[in-house]
PLY file of the C-alpha trace (Angstrom):
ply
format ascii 1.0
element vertex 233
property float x
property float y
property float z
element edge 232
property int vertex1
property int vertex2
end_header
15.53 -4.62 -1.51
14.24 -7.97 -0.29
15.65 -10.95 1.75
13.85 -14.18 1.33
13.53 -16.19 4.78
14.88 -19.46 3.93
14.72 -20.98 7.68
12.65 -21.14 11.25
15.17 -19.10 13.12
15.98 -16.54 10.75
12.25 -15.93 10.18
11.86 -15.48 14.14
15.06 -13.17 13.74
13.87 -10.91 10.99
10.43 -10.31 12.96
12.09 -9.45 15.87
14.70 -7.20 14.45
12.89 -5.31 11.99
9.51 -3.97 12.04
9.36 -3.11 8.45
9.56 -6.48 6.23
11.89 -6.40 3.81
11.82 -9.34 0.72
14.67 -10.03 -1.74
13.20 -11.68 -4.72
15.32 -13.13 -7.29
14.10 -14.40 -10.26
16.54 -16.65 -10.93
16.10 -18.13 -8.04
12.23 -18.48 -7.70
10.00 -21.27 -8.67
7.61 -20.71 -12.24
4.30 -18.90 -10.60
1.50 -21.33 -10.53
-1.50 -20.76 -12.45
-4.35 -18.92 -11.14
-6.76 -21.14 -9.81
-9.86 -19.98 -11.49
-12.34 -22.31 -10.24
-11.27 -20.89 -6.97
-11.64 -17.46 -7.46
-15.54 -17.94 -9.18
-16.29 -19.35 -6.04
-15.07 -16.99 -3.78
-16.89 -14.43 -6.11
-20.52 -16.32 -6.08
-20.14 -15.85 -2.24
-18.59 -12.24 -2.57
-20.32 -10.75 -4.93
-19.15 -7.27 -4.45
-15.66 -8.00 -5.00
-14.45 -7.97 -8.89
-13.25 -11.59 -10.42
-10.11 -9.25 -11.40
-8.96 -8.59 -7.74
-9.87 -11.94 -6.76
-7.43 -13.64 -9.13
-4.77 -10.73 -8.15
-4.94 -11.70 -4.76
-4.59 -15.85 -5.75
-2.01 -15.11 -7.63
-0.01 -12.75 -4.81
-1.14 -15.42 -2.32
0.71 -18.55 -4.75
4.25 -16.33 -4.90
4.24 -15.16 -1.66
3.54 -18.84 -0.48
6.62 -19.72 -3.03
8.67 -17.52 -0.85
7.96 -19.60 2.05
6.58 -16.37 3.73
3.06 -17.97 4.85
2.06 -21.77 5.27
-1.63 -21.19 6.31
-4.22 -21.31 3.46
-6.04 -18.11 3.93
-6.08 -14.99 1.84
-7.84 -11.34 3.05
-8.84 -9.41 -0.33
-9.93 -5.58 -0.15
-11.68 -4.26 -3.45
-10.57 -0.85 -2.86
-12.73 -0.14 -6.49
-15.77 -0.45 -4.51
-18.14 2.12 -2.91
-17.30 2.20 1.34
-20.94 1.80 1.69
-20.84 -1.95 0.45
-19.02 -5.35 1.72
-15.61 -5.30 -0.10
-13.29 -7.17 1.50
-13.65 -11.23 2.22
-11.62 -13.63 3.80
-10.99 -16.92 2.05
-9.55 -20.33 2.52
-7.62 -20.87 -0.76
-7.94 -24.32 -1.26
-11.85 -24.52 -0.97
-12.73 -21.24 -2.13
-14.47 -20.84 1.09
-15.42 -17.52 2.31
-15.20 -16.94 6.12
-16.04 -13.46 6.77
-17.94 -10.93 3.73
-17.63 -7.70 5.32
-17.48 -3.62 5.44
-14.20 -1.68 5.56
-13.36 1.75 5.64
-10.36 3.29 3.78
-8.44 6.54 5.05
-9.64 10.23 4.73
-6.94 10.51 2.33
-7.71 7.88 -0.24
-10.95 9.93 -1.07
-14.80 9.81 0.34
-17.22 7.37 -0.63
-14.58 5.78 -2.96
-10.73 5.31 -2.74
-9.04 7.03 -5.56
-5.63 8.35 -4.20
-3.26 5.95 -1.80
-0.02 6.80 -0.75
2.71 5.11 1.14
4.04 8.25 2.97
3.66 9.24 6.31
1.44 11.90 7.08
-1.20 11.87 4.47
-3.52 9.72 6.36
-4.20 7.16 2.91
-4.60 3.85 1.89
-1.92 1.91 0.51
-2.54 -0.45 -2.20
-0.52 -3.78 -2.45
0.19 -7.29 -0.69
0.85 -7.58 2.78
1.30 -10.11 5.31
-0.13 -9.57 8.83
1.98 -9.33 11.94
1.30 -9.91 15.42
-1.88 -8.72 17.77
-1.87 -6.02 20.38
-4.13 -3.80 22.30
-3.77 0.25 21.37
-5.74 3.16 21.02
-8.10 1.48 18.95
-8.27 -1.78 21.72
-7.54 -5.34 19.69
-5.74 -4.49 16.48
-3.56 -5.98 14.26
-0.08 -4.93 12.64
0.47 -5.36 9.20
4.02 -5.46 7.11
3.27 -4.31 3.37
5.74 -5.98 0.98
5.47 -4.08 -2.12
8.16 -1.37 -2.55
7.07 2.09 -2.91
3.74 1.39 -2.35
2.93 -0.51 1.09
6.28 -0.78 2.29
5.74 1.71 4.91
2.73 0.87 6.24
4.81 -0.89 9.53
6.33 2.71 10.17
2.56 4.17 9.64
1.15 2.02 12.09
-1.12 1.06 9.22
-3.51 -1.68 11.06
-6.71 -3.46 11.49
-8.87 -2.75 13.75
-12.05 -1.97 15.01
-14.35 1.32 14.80
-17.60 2.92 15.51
-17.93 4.24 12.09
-18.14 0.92 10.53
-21.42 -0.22 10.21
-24.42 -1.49 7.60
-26.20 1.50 9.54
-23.63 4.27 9.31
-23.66 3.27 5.59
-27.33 3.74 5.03
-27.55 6.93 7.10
-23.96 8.23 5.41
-24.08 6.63 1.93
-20.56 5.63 2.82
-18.33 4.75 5.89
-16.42 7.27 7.96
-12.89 7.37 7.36
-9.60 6.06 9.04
-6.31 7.48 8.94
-4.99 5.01 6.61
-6.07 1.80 8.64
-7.97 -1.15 7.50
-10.83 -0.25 9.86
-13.58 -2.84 10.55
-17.20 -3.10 12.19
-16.68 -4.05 16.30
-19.08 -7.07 15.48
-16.43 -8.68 13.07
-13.54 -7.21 13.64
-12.13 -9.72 16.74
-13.10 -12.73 14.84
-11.41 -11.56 11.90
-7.61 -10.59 13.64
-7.87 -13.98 15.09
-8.50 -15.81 11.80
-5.79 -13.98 9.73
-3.22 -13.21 12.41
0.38 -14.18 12.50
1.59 -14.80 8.67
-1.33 -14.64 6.37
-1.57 -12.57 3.16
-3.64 -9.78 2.97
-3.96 -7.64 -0.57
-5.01 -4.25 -0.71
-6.40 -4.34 -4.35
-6.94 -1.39 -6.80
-6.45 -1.24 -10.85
-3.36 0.26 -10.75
-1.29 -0.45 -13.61
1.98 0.77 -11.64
1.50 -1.76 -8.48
0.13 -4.37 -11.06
2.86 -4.16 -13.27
5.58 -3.82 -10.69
4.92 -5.46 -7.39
7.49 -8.66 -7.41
4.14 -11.02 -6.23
2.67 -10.60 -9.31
5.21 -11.29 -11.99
4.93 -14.89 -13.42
8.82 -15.50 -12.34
10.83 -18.86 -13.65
0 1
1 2
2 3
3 4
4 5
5 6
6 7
7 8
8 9
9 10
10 11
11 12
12 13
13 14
14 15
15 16
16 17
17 18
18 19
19 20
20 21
21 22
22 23
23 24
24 25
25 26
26 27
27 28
28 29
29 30
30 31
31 32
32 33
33 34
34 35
35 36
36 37
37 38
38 39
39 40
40 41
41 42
42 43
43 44
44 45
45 46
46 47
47 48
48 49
49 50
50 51
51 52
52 53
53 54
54 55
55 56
56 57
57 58
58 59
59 60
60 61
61 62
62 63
63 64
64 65
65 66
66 67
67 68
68 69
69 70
70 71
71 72
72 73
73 74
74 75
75 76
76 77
77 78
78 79
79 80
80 81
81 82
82 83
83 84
84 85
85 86
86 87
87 88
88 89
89 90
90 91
91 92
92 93
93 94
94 95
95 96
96 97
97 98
98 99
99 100
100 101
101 102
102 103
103 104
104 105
105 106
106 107
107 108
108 109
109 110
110 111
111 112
112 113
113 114
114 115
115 116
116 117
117 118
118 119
119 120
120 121
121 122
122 123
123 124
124 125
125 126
126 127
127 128
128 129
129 130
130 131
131 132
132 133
133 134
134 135
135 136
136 137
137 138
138 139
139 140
140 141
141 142
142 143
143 144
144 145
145 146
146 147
147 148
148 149
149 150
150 151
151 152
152 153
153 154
154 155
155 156
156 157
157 158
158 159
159 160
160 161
161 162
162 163
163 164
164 165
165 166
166 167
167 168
168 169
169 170
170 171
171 172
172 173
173 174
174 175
175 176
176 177
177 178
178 179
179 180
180 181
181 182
182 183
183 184
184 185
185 186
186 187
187 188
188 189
189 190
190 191
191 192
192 193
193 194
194 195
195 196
196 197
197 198
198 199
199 200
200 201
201 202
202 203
203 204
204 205
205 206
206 207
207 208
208 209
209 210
210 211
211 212
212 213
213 214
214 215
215 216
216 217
217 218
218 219
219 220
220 221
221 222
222 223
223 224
224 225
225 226
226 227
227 228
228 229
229 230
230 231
231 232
């Protein structure tokens, strides 16, 4: 069940009293989903090369509904090819409305999404996975892992957890071009986005605080049934 934030202080509310994000979509309600911007998602592919055209336009699209929503105002969209070997750069950072890329870069998926690729994801506690899906990013803070960042997954049954998982970004030592060459993959995280402690700063500081991130995989259950990417009107 989701509850759309329609105002300044309710948003401020709903962060502050729950931890896990919860969206009410009705598609009554909701504005006809905007087309996919092609010409945007080519370019962020000529520059990401690595990353399918496929779960480019699934994140443009996600990004267009969940702007609908009024959930995010900043023009900035994190994709994760979760189809792609660990060993390679599969997850880009992109300003929407230039098709810019701002960060190309390695990240690991969790020891229980599989080895060198991620073929299993879960959104239960305990089994140390991915979780495919669209999320928005939450606020910094400074844990085991030093400067991470907290995530709120809004796609039921499949990242709506990931609060309550302390699913996260943030930096690690097994993140690396050279871990990859010596490993043929990168090590493995208990579920968390983990990034290379070169990056990984400049990254949380770019996407912090109400941007979209997508977790992308072809899945035809989370394709066909996440709310953020039905065409809704």
């Amino acid at each position: 069940m989701i509850a759309i934030w329609r105002t300044g202080a309710r948003r401020a509310a709903l962060w502050a009293a729950a931890p896990l994000l919860c969206v009410a979509l009705t598609a009554h309600a909701a504005a006809p989903a905007a087309q996919r911007p092609s010409g945007i998602a080519q370019s962020i592919h000529a520059q990401a090369p690595n990353i399918s055209v496929r779960a480019i336009s699934t994140a443009l699209e996600a990004y267009s509904n969940v702007r609908q929503e009024h959930l995010t105002d900043k023009p900035l969209v994190t994709i994760i090819d979760y189809s792609v070997s660990s060993a390679k750069r599969r997850m880009a950072v992109a300003d929407v409305q230039t098709g810019k890329v701002l960060f190309y870069t390695y990240v690991a998926h969790g020891k229980g999404s599989g080895s060198t690729y991620a073929t299993h994801f879960s959104n239960k506690p305990g089994t140390d996975a991915s979780s495919l899906g669209v999320y928005l990013t939450g606020h910094t803070y400074n844990g085991e892992h030093g400067y991470s960042l907290r995530l709120h997954g809004l796609d039921p049954h499949f990242n709506s957890a990931a609060y309550r998982r302390d699913i996260v970004v943030h930096s690690a030592w097994y993140v690396s071009k050279t871990f990859a060459q010596d490993h043929g993959r990168m090590g493995l995280s208990w579920g968390c986005f983990a990034l290379s402690r070169r990056v990984e700063s400049a990254v949380v500081q770019l996407i912090q605080d109400h941007t979209v991130l997508v977790g992308y995989y072809p899945d035809p259950k989370w394709l066909d049934s996440s709310p953020f990417l039905k065409a809704r009107g």
